[in-house]
VOFI-188251 format. One record per residue (C-alpha): x, y, z; residue in three letters; residue number from 1. Coordinates in pm, 1 decimal, always signed. Each point is the difference from the previous one (the first is absolute). Example, Ala and Ser with C-alpha at 12.3 -4.5 7.8 and 13.67 -1.06 7.14 Angstrom:
BEGIN
xx, yy, zz, rest, nr
+1230.0, -450.0, +780.0, ALA, 1 $
+137.0, +344.0, -66.0, SER, 2 $
//
This chain:
BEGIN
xx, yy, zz, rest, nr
+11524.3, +16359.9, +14736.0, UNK, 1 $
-157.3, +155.6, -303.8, UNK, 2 $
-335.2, -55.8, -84.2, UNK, 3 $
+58.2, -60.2, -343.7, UNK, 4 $
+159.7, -287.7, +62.8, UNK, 5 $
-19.9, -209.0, -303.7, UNK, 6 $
+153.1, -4.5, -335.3, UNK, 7 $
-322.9, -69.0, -160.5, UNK, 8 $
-120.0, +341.8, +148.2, UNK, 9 $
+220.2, +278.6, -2.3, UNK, 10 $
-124.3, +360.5, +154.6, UNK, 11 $
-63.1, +208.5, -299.2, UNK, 12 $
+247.3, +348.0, -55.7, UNK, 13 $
-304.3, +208.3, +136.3, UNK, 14 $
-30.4, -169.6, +329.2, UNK, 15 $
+175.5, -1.5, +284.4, UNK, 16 $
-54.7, -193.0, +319.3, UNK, 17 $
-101.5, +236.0, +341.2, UNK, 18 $
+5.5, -211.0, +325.1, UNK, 19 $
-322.8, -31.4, +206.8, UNK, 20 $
-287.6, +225.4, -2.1, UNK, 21 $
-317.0, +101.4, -193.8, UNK, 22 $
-74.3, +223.6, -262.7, UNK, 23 $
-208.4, +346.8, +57.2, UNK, 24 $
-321.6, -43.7, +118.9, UNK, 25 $
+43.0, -363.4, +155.9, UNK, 26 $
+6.1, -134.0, +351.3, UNK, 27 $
-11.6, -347.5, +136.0, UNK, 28 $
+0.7, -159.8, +307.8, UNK, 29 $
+0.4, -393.0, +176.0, UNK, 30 $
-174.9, -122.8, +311.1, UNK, 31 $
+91.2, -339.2, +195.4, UNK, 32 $
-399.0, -133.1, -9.2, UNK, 33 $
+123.6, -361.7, +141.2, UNK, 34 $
-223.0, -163.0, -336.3, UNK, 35 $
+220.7, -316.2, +22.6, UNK, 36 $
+362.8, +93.7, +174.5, UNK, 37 $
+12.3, +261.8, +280.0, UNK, 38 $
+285.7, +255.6, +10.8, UNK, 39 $
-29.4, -10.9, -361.7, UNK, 40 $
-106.4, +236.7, -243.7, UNK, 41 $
-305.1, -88.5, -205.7, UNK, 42 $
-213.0, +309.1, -81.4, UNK, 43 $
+96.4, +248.1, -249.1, UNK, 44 $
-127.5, +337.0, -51.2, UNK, 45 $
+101.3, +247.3, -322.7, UNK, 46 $
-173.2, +290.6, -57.3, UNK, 47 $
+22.8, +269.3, -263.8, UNK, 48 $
-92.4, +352.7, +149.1, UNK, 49 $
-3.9, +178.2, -334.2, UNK, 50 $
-401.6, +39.7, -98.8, UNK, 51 $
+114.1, -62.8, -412.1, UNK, 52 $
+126.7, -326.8, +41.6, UNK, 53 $
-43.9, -246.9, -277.5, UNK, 54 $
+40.4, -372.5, -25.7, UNK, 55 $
+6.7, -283.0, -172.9, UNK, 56 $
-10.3, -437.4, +115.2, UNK, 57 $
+1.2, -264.2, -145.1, UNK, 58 $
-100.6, -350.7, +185.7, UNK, 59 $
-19.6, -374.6, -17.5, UNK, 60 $
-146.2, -183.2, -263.4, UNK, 61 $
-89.8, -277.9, +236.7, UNK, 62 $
-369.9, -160.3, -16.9, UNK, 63 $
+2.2, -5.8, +338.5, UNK, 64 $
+68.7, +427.3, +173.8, UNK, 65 $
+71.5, +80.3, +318.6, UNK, 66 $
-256.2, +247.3, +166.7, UNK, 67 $
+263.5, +318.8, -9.9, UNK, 68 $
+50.3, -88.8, -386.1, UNK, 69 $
-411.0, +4.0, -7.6, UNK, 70 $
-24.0, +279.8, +207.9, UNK, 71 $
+319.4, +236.4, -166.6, UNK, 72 $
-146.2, -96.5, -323.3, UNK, 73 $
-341.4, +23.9, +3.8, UNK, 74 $
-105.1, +275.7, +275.2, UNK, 75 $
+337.0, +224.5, -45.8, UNK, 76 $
+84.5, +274.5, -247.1, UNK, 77 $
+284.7, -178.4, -132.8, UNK, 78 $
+57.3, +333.5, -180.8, UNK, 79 $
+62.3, +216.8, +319.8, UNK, 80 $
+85.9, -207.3, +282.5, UNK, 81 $
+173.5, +196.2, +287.7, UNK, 82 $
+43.4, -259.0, +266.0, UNK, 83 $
+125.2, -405.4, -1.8, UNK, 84 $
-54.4, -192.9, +322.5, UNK, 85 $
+125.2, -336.4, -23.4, UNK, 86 $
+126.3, -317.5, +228.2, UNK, 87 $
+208.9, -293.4, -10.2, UNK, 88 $
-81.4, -297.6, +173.9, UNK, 89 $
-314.8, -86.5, -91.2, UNK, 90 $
-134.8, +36.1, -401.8, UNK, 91 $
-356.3, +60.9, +104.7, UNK, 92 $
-60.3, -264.1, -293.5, UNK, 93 $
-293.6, -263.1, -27.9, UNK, 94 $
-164.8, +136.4, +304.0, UNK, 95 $
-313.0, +79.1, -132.7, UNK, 96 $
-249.5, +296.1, +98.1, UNK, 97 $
+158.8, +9.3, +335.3, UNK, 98 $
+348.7, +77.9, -165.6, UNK, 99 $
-173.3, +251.8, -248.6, UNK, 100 $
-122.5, +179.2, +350.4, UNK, 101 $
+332.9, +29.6, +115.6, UNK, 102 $
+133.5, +117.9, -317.4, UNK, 103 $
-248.3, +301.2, -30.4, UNK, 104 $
+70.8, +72.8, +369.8, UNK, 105 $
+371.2, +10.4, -88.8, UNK, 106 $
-131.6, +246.1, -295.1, UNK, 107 $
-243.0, +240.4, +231.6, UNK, 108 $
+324.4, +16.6, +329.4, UNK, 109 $
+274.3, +118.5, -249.4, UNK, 110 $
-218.4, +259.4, -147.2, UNK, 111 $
-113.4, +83.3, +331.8, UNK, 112 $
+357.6, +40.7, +168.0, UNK, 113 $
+159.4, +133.8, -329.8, UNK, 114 $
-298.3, +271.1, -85.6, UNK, 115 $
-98.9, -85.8, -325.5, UNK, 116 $
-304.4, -207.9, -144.6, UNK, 117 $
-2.2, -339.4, +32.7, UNK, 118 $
-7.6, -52.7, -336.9, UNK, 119 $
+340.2, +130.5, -89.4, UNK, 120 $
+168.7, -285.7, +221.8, UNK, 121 $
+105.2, -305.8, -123.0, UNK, 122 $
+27.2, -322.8, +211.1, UNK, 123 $
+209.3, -222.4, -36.1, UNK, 124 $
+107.1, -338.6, +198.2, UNK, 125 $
+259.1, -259.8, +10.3, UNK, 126 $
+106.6, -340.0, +156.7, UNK, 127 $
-224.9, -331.5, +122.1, UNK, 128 $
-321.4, -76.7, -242.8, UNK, 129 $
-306.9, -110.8, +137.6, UNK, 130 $
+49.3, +105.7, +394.1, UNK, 131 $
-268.0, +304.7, +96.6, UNK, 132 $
+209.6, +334.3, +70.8, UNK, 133 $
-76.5, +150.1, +323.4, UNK, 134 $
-164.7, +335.4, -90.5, UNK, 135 $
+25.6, +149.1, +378.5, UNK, 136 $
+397.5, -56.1, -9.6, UNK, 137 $
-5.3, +123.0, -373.3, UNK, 138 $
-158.0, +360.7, +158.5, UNK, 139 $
+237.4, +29.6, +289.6, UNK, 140 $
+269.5, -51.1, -291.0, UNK, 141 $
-118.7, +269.1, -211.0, UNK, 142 $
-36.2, +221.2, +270.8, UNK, 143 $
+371.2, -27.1, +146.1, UNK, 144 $
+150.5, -3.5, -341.3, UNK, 145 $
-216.5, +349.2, -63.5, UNK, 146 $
+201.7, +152.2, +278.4, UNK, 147 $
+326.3, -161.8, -139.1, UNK, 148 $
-58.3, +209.8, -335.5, UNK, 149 $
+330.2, +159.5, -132.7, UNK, 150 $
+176.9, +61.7, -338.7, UNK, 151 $
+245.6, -245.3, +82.7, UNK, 152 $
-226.2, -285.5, +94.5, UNK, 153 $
+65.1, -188.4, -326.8, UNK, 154 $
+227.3, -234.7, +216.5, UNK, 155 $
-237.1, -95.0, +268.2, UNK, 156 $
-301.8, -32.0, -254.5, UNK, 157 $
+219.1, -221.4, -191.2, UNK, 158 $
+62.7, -245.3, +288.6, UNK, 159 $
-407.5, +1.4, +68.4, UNK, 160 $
-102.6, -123.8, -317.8, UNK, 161 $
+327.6, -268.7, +19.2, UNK, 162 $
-96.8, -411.7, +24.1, UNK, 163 $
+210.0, -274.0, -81.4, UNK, 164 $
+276.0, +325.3, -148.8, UNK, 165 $
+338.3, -63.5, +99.5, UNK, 166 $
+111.9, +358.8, -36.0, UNK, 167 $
-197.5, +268.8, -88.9, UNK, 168 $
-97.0, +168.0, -388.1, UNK, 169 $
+17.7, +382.7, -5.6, UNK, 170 $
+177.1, +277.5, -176.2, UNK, 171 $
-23.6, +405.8, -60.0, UNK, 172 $
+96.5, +124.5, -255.0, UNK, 173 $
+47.2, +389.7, -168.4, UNK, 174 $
-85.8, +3.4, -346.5, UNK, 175 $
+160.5, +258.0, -208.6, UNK, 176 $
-319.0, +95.3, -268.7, UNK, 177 $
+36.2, +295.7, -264.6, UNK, 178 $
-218.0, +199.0, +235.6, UNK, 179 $
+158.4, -35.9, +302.8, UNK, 180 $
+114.7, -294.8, +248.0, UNK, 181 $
-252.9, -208.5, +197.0, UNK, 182 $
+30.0, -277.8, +223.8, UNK, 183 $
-149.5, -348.5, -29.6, UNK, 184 $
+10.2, -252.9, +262.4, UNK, 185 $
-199.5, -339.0, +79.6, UNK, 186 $
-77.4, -290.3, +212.1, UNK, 187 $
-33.0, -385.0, -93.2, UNK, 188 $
-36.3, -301.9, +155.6, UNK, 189 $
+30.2, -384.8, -91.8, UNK, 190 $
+197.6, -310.9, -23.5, UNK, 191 $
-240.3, -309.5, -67.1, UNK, 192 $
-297.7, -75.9, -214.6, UNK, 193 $
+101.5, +198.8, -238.6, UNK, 194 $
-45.2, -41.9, -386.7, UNK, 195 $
-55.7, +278.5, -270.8, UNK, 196 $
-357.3, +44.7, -13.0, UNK, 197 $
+159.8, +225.8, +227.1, UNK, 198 $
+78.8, -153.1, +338.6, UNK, 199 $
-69.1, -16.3, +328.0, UNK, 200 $
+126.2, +356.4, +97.1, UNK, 201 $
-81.3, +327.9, +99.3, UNK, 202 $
+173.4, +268.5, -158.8, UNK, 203 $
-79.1, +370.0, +75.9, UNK, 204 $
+168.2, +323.5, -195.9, UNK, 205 $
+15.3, +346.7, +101.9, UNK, 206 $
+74.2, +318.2, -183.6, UNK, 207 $
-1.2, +342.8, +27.8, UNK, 208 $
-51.8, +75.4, -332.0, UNK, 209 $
-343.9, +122.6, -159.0, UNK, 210 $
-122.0, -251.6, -265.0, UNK, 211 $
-381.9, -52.7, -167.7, UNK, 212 $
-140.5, -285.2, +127.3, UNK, 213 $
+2.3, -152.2, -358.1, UNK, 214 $
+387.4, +40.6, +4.2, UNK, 215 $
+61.0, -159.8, +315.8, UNK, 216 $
-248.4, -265.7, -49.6, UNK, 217 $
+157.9, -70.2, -374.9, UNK, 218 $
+337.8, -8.9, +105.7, UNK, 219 $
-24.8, -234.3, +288.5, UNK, 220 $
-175.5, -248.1, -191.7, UNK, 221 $
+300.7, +30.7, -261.4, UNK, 222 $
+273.5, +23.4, +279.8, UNK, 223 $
-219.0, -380.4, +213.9, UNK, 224 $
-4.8, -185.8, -339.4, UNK, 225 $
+385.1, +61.6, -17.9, UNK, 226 $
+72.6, -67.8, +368.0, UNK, 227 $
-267.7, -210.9, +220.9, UNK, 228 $
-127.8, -142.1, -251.3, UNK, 229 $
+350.8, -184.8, -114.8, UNK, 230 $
+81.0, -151.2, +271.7, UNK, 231 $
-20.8, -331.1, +159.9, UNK, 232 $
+67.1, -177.3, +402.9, UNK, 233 $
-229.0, -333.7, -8.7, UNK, 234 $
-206.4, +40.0, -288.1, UNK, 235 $
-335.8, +101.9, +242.8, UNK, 236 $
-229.1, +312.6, -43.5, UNK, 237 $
-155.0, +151.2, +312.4, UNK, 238 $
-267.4, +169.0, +84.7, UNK, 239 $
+102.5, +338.7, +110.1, UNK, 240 $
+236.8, +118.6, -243.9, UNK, 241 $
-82.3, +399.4, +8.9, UNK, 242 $
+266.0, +274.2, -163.0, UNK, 243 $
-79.8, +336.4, +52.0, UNK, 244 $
+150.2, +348.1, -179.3, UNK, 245 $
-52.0, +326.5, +230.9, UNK, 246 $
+64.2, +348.1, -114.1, UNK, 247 $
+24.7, +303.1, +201.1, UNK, 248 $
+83.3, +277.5, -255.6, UNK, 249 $
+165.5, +150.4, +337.6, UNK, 250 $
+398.7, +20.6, -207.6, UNK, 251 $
-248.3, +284.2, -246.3, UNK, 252 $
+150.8, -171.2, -316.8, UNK, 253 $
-288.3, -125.0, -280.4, UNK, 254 $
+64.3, -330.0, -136.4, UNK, 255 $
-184.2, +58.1, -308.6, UNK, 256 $
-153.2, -249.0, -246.7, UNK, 257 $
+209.1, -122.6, -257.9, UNK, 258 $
+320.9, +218.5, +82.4, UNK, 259 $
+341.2, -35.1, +85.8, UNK, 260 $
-83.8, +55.2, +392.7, UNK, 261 $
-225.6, -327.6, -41.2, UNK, 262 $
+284.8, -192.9, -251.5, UNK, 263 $
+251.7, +100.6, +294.6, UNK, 264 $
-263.4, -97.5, +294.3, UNK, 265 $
-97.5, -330.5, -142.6, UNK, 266 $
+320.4, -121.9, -21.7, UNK, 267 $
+102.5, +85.3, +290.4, UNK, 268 $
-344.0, -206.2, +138.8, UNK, 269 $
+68.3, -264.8, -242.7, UNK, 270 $
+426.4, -71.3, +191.1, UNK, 271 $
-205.8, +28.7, +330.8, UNK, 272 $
-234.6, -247.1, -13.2, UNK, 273 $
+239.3, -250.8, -181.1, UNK, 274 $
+223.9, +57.7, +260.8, UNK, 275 $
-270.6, -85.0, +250.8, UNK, 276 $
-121.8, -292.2, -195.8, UNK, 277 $
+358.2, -129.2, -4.7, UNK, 278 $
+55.3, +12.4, +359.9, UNK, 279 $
-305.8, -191.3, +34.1, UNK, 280 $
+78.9, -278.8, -194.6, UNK, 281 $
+375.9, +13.2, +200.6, UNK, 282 $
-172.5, -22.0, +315.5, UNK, 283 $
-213.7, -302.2, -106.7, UNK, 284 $
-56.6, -213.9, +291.0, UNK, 285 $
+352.5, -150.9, +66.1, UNK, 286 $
+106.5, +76.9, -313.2, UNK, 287 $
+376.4, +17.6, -80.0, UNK, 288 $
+40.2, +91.8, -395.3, UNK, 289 $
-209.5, +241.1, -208.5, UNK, 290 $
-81.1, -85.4, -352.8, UNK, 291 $
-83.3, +167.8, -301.0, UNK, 292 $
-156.7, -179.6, -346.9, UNK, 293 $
-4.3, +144.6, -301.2, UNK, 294 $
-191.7, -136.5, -315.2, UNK, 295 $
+58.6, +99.6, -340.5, UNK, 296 $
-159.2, -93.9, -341.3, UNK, 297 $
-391.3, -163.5, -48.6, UNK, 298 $
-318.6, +185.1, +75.0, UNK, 299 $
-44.9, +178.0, +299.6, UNK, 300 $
-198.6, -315.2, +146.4, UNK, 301 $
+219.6, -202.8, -65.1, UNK, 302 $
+331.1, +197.5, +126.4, UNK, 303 $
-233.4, +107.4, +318.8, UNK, 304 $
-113.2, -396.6, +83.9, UNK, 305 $
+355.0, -111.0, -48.7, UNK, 306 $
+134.7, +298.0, +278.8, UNK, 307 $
-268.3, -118.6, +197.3, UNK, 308 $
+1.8, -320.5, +5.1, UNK, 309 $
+413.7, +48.3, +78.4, UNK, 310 $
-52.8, +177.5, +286.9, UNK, 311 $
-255.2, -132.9, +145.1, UNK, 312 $
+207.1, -369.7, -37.8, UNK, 313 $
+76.8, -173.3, +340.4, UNK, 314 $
+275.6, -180.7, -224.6, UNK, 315 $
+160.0, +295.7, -126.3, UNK, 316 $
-43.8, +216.5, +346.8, UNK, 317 $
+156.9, -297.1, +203.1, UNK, 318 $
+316.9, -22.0, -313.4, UNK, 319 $
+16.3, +391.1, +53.9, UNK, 320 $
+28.7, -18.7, +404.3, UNK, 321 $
+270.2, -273.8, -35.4, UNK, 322 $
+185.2, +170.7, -235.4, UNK, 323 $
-54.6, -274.5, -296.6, UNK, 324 $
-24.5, +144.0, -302.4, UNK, 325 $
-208.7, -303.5, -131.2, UNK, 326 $
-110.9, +173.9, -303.6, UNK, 327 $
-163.0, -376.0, -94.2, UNK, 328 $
-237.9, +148.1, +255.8, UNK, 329 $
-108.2, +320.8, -190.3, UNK, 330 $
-68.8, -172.5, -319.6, UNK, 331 $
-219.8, -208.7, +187.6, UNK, 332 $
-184.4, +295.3, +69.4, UNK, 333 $
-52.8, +92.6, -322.0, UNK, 334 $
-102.5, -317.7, -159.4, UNK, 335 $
-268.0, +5.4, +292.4, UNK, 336 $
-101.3, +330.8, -59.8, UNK, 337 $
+15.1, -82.4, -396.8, UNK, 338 $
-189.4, -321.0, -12.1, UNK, 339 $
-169.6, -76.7, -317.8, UNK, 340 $
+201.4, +269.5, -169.6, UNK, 341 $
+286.0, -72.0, -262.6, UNK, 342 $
+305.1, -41.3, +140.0, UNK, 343 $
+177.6, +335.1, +33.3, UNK, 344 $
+356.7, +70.0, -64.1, UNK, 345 $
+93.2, +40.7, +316.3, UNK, 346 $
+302.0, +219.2, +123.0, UNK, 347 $
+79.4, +37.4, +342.5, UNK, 348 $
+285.3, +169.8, +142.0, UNK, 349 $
+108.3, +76.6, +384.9, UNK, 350 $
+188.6, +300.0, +138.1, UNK, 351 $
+78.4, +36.1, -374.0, UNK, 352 $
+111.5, -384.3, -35.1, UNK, 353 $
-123.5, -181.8, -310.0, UNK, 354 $
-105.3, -306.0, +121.0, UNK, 355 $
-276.1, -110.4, -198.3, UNK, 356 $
-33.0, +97.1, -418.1, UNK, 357 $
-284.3, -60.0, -232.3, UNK, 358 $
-130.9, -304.7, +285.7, UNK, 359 $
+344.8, -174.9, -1.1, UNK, 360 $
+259.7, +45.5, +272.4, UNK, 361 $
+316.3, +193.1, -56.5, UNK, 362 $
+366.1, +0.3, +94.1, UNK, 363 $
+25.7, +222.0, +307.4, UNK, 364 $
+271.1, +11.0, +247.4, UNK, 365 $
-107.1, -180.1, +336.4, UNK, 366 $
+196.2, +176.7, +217.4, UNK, 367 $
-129.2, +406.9, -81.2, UNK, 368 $
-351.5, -153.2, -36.6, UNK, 369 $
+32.3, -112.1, +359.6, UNK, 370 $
+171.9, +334.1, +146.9, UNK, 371 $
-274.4, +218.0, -194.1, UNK, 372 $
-304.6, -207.9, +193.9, UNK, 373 $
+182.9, +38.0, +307.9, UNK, 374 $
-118.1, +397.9, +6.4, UNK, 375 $
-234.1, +136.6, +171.4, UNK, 376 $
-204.0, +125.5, -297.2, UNK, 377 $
-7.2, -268.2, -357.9, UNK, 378 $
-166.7, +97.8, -290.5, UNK, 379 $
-133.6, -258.2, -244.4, UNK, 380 $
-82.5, +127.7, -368.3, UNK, 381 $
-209.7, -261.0, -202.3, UNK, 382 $
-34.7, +12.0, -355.8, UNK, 383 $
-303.8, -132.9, -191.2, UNK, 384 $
+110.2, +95.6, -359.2, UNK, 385 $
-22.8, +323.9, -188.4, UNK, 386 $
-64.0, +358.7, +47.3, UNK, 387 $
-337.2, -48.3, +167.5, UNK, 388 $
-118.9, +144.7, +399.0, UNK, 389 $
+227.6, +77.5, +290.5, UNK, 390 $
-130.9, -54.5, +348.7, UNK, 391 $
+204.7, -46.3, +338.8, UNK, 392 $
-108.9, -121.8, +366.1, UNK, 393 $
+187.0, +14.5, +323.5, UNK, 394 $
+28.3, -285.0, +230.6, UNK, 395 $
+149.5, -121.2, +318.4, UNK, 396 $
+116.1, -329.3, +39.1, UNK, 397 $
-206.4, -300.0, +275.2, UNK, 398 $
+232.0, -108.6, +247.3, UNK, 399 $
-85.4, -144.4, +357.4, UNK, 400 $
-56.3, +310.0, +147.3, UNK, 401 $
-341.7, +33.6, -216.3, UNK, 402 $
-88.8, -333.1, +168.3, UNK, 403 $
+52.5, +87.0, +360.6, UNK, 404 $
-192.2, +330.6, -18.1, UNK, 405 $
-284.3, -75.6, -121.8, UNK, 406 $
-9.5, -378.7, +155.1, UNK, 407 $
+18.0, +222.1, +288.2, UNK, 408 $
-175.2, +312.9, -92.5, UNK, 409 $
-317.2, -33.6, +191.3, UNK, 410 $
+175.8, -107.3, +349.4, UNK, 411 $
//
């Protein structure tokens, strides 16, 4: 199956998918470190062995960080990092000085067993808040997965850093640049509490390209605001979200500020993390149908409350996982997310159905309005008069499946 596998995000000309492996420069490796489940992998090891690597994160905007989001972003050179050691099973998350102990350990054993300073590795962790993470089993991890290091590791790290996933998030990619081809590949992770602000994910990108830290640290900012940060499971922020941008320069081709290598580059980042911020949303915990919102017309508040408040509705998540396209549901929405405003004339159309003109209901035919929510992926467009702002979020739809797992998550 492609990885581009959605019509909302097509692989651009320049790109073309390459199978497993890393680019240049990059190694990674896994470790079974028993943290919750034994036999399973749960420690993740990626290291860059090019000495010019740049980077670039971005993290949570949670009040409440997780001691590798404390640790990554305040006692790393988020500019050069080299290494990434992260877990699953445990988010090393409102456990207090003890957890920030662990978390600089986890900092000092990858730069140890990688060779580089220990403050050019990020940490990052995933899974149960509030439970202490068991440093000693943490070290044993990051030692096995050091001798596990190999180009085409991606896979294995990708399981490691895997929770509640049902399949895994990871692509390569060459990118065909004016100067020369380069490959791009990355690693993600989530399914629940997420909500754009970004999510609860880990997302990590590799390249062998050579970029100037203020290029790679512009353009993944641009490339999360269009991807992680649009996208919606449960409407819940966590407290570990970390996306990081590494760099090799190994491929020798110069992706140059405010040239056509960097036009071609960023949008070949831009279709890669949409595509992995789409497959989150699809694997949203029992999820079933994948939605997209679109709001035209307003202010940008407005039009960015309104796609809000739609996907983040239990009503209209619920219609969208039944297949009812109850579009009395999504103007509910609106008039929530509008209160005190003046009425807007409200348009609202699905899978390119009018259903709904200037806040009255229109003729539609019943039967092609039922077949089109029936797909797998349903677009809503919303209307709130005139030209105005444009904004869009993703969104999975809430189904029982949401309710088992995390009824169940900490058992």
């Amino acid at each position: 199956m492609s990885f581009f596998s959605s019509r909302w995000v097509p692989c651009p000309d320049h790109v073309e998918e390459a199978g497993d492996g890393l680019p240049a420069g990059f190694r990674a490796g896994a470790a079974r470190a028993a943290l919750k489940t034994p036999g399973v992998l749960d420690v993740g090891l990626l290291v860059s062995d090019a000495p010019q690597t740049v980077s670039a994160a971005r993290f949570t905007r949670s009040g409440v960080l997780a001691a590798p989001v404390i640790v990554t972003r305040d006692h790393a050179r988020v500019d050069a990092l080299r290494v990434v050691v992260a877990n699953s099973a445990n988010a090393n998350a409102a456990t207090g000085e003890p957890g920030m102990a662990v978390a600089m350990r986890m900092q000092r054993d990858a730069g140890e067993a990688a060779g580089v300073d220990a403050d050019q590795v990020a940490v990052a962790s995933t899974g149960v808040i509030g439970v202490a993470l068991d440093g000693d089993r943490v070290a044993a991890g990051i030692a096995q997965a050091a001798d596990e290091l190999r180009q085409d590791g991606d896979g294995d790290f990708n399981e490691a850093i895997m929770t509640t996933d049902a399949f895994p998030k990871r692509a390569s990619l060459i990118v065909h640049l004016p100067s020369g081809d380069v490959r791009v590949s990355a690693q993600a992770k989530g399914a629940g509490m997420i909500e754009p602000a970004f999510a609860t994910m880990l997302c990590f990108v590799q390249t062998d390209a050579a970029l100037e830290p203020e290029t790679a640290d512009l353009l993944l900012g641009v490339c999360v605001k269009r991807s992680f940060d649009r996208i919606s499971v449960d409407g819940q922020l966590s407290t570990n979200d970390t996306a990081i941008l590494m760099c090799s320069g190994s491929s020798g081709v110069h992706v140059a500020p405010e040239s056509d290598d960097e036009r071609a580059f960023g949008l070949a980042l831009d279709a890669l993390l949409r595509m992995l911020a789409l497959l989150i949303v699809r694997d949203g915990e029992g999820a079933r149908r994948t939605g997209r919102v679109v709001v035209r017309g307003g202010d940008l508040a407005d039009a960015e409350r309104c796609a809000r408040a739609i996907a983040n509705s239990p009503l209209v998540k619920t219609a969208l996982h039944g297949a009812d396209p109850n579009w009395g549901r999504i103007a509910q929405s609106v008039g929530m997310a509008m209160a005190y405003a003046a009425p807007p004339a409200l348009d609202i159309d699905i899978e390119g159905i009018a259903v709904c003109r200037d806040g009255a209901a229109v003729a539609y035919h019943a039967q092609a309005l039922d077949a089109a929510a029936a797909g797998d992926e349903i677009e809503y467009v919303v209307g709130l008069g005139g030209e105005g702002a444009e904004t869009e979020v993703f969104f999975s739809d809430l189904g029982h499946g949401y309710v088992t797992i995390n009824a169940e998550y900490t058992t």
